[in-house]
C-alpha positions in Angstrom: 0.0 0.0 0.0 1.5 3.4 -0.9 1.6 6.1 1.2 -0.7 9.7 0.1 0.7 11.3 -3.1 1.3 14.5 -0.7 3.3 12.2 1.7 5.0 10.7 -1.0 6.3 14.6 -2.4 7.1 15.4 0.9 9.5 11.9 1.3 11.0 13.1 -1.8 12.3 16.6 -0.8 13.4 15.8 2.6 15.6 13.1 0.5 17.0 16.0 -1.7 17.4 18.6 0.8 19.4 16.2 3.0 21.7 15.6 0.0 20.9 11.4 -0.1 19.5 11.5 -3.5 19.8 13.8 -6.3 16.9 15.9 -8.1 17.8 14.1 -11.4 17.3 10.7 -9.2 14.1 11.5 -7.6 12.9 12.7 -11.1 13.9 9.3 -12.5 12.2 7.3 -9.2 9.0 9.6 -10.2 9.1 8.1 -13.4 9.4 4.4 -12.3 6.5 4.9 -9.1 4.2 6.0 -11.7 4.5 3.2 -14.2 4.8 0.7 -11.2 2.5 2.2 -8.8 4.9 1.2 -5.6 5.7 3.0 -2.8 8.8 5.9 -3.5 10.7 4.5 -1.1 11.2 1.2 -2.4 11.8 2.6 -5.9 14.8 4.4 -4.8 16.0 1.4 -2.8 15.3 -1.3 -5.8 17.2 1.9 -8.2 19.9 1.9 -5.9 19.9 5.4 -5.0 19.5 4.9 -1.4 20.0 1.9 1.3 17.0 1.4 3.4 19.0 2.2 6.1 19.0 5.5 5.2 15.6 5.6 3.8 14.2 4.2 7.4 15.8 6.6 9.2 14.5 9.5 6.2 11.2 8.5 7.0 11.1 8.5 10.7 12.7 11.9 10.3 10.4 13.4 7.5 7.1 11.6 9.3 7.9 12.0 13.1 8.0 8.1 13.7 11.1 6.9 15.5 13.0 4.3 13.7 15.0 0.8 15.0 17.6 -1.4 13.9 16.1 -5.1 14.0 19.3 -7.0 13.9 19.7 -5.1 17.8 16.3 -5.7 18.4 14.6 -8.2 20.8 11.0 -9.3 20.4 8.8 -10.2 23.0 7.3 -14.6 22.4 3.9 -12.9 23.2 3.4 -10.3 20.5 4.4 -12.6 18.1 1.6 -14.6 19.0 -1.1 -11.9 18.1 -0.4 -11.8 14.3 0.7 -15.1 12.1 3.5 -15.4 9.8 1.9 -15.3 7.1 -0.7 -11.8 8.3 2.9 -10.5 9.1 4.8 -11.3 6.1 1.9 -9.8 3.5 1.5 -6.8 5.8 5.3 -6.0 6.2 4.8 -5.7 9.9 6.9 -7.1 13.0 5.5 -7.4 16.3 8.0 -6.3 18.6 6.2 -6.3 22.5 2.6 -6.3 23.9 1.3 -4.9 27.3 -1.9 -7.0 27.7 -3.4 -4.6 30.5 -2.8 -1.8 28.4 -4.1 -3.3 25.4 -0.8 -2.0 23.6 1.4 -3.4 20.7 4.0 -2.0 19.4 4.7 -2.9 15.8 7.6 -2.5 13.5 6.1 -1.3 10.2 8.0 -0.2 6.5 4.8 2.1 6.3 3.0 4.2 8.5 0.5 5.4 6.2 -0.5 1.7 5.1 -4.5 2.6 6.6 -6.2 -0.2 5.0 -3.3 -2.8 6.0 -3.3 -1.3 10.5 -7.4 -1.4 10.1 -7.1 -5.6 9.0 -4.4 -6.0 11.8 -6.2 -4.6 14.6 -9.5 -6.3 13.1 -7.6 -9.6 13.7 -5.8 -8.8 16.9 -9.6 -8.0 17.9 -11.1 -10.9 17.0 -8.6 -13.2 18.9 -8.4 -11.4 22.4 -12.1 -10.0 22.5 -11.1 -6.7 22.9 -9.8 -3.0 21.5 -5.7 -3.3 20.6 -3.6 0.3 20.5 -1.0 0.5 18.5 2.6 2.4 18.4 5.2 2.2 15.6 8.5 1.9 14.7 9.7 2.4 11.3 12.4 -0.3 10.0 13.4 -1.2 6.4 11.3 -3.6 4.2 14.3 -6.2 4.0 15.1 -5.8 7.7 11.4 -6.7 8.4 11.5 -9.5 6.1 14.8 -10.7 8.0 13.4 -10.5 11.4 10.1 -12.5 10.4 12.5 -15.7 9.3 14.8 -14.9 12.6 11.9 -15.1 15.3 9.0 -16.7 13.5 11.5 -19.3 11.8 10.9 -20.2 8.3 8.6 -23.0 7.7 10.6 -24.9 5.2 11.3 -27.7 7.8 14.3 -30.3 6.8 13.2 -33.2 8.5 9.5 -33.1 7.2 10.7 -32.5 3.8 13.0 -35.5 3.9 10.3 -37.5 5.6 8.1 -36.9 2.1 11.7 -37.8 0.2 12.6 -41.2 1.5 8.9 -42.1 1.1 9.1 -42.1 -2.7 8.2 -38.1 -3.1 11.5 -37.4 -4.5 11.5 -38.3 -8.0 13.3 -36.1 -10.3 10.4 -35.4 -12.8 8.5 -32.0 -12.0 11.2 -30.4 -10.0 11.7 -28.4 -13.2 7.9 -26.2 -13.0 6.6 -27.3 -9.1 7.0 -24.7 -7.1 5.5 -27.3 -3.8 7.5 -30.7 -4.8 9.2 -31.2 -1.9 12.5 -31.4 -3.5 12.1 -27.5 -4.3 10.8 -26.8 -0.7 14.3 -28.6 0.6 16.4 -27.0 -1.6 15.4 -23.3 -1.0 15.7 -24.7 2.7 19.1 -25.4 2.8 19.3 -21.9 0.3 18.1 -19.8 3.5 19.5 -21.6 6.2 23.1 -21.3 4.9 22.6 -18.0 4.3 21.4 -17.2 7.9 24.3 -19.2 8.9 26.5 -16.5 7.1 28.3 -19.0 5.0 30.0 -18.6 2.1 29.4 -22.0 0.2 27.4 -24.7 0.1 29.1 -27.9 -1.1 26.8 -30.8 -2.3 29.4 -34.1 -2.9 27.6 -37.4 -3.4 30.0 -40.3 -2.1 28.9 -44.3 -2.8 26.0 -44.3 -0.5 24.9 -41.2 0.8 25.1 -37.1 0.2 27.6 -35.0 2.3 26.3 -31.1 2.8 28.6 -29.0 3.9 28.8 -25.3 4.8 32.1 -23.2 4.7 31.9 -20.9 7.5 34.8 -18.2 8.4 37.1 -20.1 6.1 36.1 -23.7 7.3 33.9 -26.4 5.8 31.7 -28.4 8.2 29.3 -30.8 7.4 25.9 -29.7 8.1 23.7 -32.7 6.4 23.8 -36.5 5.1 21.2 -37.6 3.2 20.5 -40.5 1.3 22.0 -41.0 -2.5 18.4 -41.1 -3.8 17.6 -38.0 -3.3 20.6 -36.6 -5.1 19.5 -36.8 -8.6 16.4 -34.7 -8.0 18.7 -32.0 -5.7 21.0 -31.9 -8.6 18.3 -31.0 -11.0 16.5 -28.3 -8.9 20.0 -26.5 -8.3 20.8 -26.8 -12.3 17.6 -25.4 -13.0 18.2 -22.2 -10.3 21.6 -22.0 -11.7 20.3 -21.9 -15.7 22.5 -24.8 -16.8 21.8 -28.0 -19.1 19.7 -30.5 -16.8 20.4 -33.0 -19.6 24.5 -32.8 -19.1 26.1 -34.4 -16.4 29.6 -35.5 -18.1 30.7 -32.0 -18.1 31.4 -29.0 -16.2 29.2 -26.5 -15.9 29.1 -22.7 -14.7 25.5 -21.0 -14.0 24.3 -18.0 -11.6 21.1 -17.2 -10.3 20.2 -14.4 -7.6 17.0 -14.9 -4.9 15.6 -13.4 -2.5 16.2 -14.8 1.1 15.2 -12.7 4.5 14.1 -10.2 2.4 17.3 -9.2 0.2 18.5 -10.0 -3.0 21.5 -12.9 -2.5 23.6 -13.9 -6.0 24.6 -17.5 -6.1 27.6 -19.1 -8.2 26.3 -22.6 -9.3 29.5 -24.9 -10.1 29.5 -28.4 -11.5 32.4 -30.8 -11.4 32.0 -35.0 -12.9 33.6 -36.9 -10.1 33.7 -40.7 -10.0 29.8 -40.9 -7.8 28.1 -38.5 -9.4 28.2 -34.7 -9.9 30.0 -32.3 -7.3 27.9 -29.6 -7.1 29.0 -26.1 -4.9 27.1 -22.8 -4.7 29.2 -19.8 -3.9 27.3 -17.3 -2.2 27.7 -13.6 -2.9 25.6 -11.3 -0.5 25.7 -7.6 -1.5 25.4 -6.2 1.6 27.8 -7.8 3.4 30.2 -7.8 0.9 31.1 -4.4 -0.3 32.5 -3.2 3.4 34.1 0.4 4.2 37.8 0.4 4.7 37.3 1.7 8.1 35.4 -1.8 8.7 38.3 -3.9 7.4 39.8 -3.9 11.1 43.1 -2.0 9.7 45.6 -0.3 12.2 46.7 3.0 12.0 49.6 2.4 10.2 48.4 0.1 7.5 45.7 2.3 7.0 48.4 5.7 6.3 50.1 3.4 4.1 47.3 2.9 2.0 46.2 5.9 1.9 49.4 7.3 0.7 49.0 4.6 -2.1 45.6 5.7 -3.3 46.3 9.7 -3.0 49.1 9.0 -6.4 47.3 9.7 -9.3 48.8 7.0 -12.0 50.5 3.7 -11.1 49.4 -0.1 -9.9 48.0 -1.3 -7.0 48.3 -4.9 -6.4 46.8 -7.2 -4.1 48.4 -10.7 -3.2 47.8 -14.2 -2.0 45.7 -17.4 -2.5 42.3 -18.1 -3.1 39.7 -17.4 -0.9 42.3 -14.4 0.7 39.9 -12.1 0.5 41.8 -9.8 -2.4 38.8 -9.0 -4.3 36.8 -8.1 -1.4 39.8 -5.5 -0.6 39.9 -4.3 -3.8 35.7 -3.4 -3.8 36.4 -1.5 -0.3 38.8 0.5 -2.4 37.0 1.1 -5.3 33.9 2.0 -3.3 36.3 4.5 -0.7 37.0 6.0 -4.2 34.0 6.0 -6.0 32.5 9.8 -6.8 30.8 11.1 -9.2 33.6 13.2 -10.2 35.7 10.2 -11.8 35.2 7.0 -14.1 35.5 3.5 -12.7 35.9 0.7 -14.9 36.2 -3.3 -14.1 36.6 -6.4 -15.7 36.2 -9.2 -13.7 35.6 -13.4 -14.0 33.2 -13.3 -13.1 31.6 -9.9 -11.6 30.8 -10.9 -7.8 29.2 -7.5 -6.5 27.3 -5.0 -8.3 28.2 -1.1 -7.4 26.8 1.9 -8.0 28.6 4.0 -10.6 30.7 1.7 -12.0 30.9 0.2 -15.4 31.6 -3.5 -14.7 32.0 -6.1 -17.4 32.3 -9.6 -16.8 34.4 -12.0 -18.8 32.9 -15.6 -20.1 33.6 -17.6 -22.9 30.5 -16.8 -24.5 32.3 -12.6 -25.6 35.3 -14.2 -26.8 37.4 -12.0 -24.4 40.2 -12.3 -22.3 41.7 -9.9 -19.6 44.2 -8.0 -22.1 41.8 -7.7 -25.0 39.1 -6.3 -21.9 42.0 -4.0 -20.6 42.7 -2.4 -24.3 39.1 -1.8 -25.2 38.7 -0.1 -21.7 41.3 1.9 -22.3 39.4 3.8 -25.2 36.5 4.0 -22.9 38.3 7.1 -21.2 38.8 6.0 -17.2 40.7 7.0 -14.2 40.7 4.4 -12.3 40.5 0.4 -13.6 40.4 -3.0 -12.3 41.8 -6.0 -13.4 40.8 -9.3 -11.8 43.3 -11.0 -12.2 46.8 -10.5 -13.7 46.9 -14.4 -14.9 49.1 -14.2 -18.0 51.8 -11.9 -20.0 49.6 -10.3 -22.0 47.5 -8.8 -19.0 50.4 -8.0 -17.1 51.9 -5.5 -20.0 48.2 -4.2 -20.6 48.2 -3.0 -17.2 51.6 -1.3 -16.7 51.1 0.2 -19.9 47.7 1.4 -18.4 49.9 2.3 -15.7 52.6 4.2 -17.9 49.7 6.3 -19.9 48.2 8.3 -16.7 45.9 5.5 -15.2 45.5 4.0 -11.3 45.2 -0.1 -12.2 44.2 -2.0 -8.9 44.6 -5.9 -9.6 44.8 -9.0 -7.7 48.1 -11.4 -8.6 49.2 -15.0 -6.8 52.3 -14.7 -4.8 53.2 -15.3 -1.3 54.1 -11.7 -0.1 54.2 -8.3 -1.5 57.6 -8.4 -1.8 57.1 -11.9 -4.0 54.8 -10.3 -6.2 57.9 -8.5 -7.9 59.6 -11.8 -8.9 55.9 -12.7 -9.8 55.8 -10.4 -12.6 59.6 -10.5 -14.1 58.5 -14.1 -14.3 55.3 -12.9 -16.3 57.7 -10.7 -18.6 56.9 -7.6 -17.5 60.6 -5.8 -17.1 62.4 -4.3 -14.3 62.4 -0.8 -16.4 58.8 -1.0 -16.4 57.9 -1.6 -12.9 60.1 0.6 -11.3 58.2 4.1 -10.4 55.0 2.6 -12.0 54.0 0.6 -9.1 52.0 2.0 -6.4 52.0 -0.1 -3.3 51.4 -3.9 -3.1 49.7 -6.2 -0.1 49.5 -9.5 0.6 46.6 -10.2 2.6 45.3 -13.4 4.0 42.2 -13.8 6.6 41.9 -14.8 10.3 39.1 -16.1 11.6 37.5 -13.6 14.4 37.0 -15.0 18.1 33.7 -15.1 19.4 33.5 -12.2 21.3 30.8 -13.4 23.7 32.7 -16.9 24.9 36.5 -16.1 24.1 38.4 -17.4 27.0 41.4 -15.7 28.8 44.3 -17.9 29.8 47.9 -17.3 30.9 50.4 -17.4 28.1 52.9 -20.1 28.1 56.5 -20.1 27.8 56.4 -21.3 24.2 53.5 -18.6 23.4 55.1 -16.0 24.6 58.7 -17.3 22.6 56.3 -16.8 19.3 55.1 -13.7 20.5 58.6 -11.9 21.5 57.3 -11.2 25.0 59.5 -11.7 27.9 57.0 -10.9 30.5 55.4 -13.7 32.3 52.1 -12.2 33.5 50.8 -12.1 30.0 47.5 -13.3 29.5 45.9 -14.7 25.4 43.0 -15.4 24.7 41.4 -18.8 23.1 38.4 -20.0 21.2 35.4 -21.8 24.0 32.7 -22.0 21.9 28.6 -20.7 22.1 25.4 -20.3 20.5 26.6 -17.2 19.2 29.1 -19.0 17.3 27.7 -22.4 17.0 30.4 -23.5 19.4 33.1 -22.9 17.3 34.9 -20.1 19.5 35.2 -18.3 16.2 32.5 -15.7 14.1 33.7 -13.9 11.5 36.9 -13.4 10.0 39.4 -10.1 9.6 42.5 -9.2 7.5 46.4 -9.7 8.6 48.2 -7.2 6.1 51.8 -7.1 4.5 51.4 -3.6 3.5 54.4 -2.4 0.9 54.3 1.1 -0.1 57.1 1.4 -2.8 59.0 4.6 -2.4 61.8 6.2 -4.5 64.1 4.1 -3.1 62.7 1.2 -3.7 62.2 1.9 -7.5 65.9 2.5 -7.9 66.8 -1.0 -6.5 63.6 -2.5 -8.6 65.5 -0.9 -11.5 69.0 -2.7 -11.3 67.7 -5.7 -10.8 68.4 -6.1 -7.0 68.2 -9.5 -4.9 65.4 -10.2 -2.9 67.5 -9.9 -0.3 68.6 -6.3 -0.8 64.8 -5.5 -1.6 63.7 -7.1 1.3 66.2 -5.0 4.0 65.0 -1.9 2.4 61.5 -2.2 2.6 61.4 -3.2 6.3 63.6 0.2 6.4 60.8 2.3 5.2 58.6 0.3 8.1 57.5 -2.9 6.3 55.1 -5.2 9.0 54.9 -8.4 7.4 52.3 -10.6 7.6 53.3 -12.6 10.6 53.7 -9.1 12.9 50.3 -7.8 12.0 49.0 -11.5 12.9 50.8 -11.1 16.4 49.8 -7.9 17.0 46.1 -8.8 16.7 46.6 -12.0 18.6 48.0 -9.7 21.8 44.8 -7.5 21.5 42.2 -10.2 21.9 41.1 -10.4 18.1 42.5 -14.1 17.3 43.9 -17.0 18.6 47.5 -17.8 17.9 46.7 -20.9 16.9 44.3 -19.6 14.6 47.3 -17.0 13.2 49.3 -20.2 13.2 47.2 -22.3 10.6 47.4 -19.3 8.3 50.4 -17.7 8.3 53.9 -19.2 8.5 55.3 -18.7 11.9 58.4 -21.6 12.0 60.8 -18.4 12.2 59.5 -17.8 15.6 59.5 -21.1 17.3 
């Protein structure tokens, strides 16, 4: 239900006159509300002009409602009793707390000026307690409303009754194409929104001889989360082509899809990968949520010296920026932080990526596939005439993209690109080894880091512990009264001491100095001494350092980065 047309003006102004969208944006939104005949609001939220954060707390301001973060929020077992699920979900509402001698519920609502929808609830809230219902409002975000409906009613999509119907013969692959109810569906888009409550970031499907292994990776970790019976693999696999958009008919070959779907209320991208292995089809979904993935640099944990570094990096106007270290480091999600800390109206951001992970506002991002016949240095040199200032290669993977980028570089450009190497200082040898030369590199290189990622402790169960005479040996402490602290394990954390993970940095800013033994060709060695003169912290210190403030557990920094040095 939209709000008044008056209402609706009046939500648009306050927006421009606090500077969160611009007149040409509201004019556009304008356009779209009155072909669609939604709600302003969520025009300029599904446009991306504004997050509904900020539109939440827009509208309390503009309307005189107070707003509320749900994700802090508790909700009282007894409200949530007055008003179903499904009332709840339809209406967009959230009961947060009741006062049954007052008569008094207070409701979290995405619109106050939905009439029609507050006259049905409080006809229904009548009709089951026999008596007049008051209510008060708080205004919250439609996705945050739809998130805190699956957290406290729970969804109804439950596992065990779905696999109940499976192993009793309801799990035929036919129809799992076009039924929306087959129970195969209903477990799949299960398993969909539980791993994504459970904040993972893949969902690995591996069929052994006799039965299914599910598994979640969570902070870095796989754990097996489900075993089901190898029957009902044929129909999964065919439901999760089908979301993905590949061929249900082939099952010799690998296969690539994506499909994006809305769970708690928010649009989540899935990578759908297929891999022939000797009992059937590997099958792993890669799960790619916006909101969480695109975080400031300020939220990236880094200290105050890392973050000058960088910052000294960014502020030259030409040169490459490269990111180091495996798979699954966490390079790309760096390099977003980056681009959006840089992103402005006032310059023109260009990326080409394998595939493109997040989309972002402003930026012209084009993603590679075999399908455009293009690689990374035919992408780089049709960028190039597309007039940027700031571009970003995925990957530098091959010779080609490597001298693409440093002539990027060498023509007035800032290049940010990821490349494999163990440090920053490696990633030099790296690219002589990719033919890019010495003369080329030197004063055309920004700043490199190597980056790998630590998995957070919990900070409601971390236990504190004297340090021992080995730990404090690794940590160069000589004083005994020391105290570390280790992973116990909670609900909060599913009792794995550890939720959520954070960056340990080798951050190289190269200098004048450094560009003049990059240019004669000097050993490692000689590189090495120079860089750790100029303040260098590799990746081993900044682990220490966050072990001794409380952020990780050395044995945690141990299974990540090399520490045999300090043993």
């Amino acid at each position: 239900m939209r709000a008044p047309e008056k209402a609706q003006r009046k939500l648009g102004e306050a927006l421009c006159e606090a500077g969160l969208i611009s007149a040409d944006q509201l004019r556009i939104a304008l356009i779209e509300q009155e072909k669609k005949k939604e709600a302003l609001g969520r025009i300029l939220v599904a446009l991306g002009f504004l997050s509904e954060a900020a539109l939440r707390d827009a509208l309390a301001e503009t309307f005189g409602h107070s707003a509320i973060d749900l994700s802090l929020a508790t909700v009282d077992p007894a409200a949530l009793a007055l008003i179903p699920e499904n009332l709840a979900r339809r209406l967009r509402v959230l009961p947060l707390a009741y006062d049954a001698a007052a008569a008094h519920t207070v409701l979290a609502v995405a619109d106050s000026h939905d009439l029609p929808g507050q006259d049905r609830l409080r006809a229904h809230m009548e009709r089951q307690n026999g008596r007049e219902i008051a209510f008060s409002f708080l205004l919250a975000g439609e996705a945050e409303i739809e998130a805190a409906i699956d957290r406290c009613y729970g969804h109804s999509l439950a596992i065990d009754d779905i696999l109940a119907r499976l192993e009793a013969g309801d799990g035929a692959a036919e129809g799992v194409e076009e039924n929306l109810y087959h129970p195969v569906v209903r477990l799949v888009d299960a398993i969909l929104i539980d791993a994504v409550k459970a904040e993972a970031s893949d969902i690995h499907f591996e069929p052994e001889a006799g039965f299914l292994r599910i598994r979640y990776r969570q902070d870095g970790i796989l754990r097996q989360i489900r075993s089901l019976h190898i029957a009902c693999w044929r129909a999964l696999a065919v439901r999760l082509k089908v979301i993905g958009g590949m061929n249900i008919a082939e099952s010799r070959a690998p296969q690539d899809g994506r499909a994006t779907l809305n769970v708690s209320g928010r649009p989540i991208d899935f990578r759908v990968s297929s891999q022939p292995t000797l009992h059937g089809e590997n099958i792993v979904l890669r799960i790619l949520d916006r909101q969480k993935g695109i975080m400031p640099l300020a939220g990236l944990g880094l200290s105050e010296s890392a973050r000058r570094l960088i910052d000294q990096m960014l502020a030259r106007p030409e040169g490459v920026f490269l990111l180091t270290g495996p798979t699954g480091a966490g390079k790309t999600t760096s390099l977003y932080s980056i681009l959006h800390h840089l992103n402005s109206e006032a310059i023109h951001i260009m990326t080409l990526e394998d595939p493109v992970e997040y989309p972002l506002p402003l930026i012209r991002q084009t993603s590679l596939s075999d399908a455009i016949k293009m690689d990374f240095a035919d992408g780089v040199r049709a960028m190039l005439r597309q007039d940027p200032d700031v571009m970003l290669i995925g990957e530098i993977r091959d010779a080609a993209t490597a001298g693409m980028a440093f002539r990027a570089a060498m023509t007035g450009h800032r290049v940010f690109a990821t490349l494999h190497s163990n440090s920053a200082l490696g990633a030099l040898p790296r690219l002589l080894d990719l033919g890019v030369s010495a003369e080329s590199m030197a004063g055309n290189i920004s700043g490199i880091i190597a980056q790998r990622l630590l998995r957070r402790l919990c900070p409601y169960c971390k236990a504190k512990a004297p340090a021992t005479t080995k730990e404090r040996q690794m940590l160069g402490i000589n004083a005994e009264d020391i105290f570390l602290f280790h992973p116990a394990g909670c609900e909060h954390c599913r009792f794995t001491g550890y939720k959520g993970r954070l960056p340990v940095l080798e951050v190289l800013r190269v200098d004048g100095r450094l560009d003049a033994l990059i240019a004669k060709r000097a050993p490692l060695d000689a590189l090495r001494q120079s860089a750790v003169d100029s303040g260098l912290v590799n990746l081993a210190e900044d682990g220490v350092d966050k072990v001794k403030r409380g952020l990780t557990a050395l044995e945690e920094l141990g299974r990540v980065v090399d520490l045999s040095e300090r043993m």
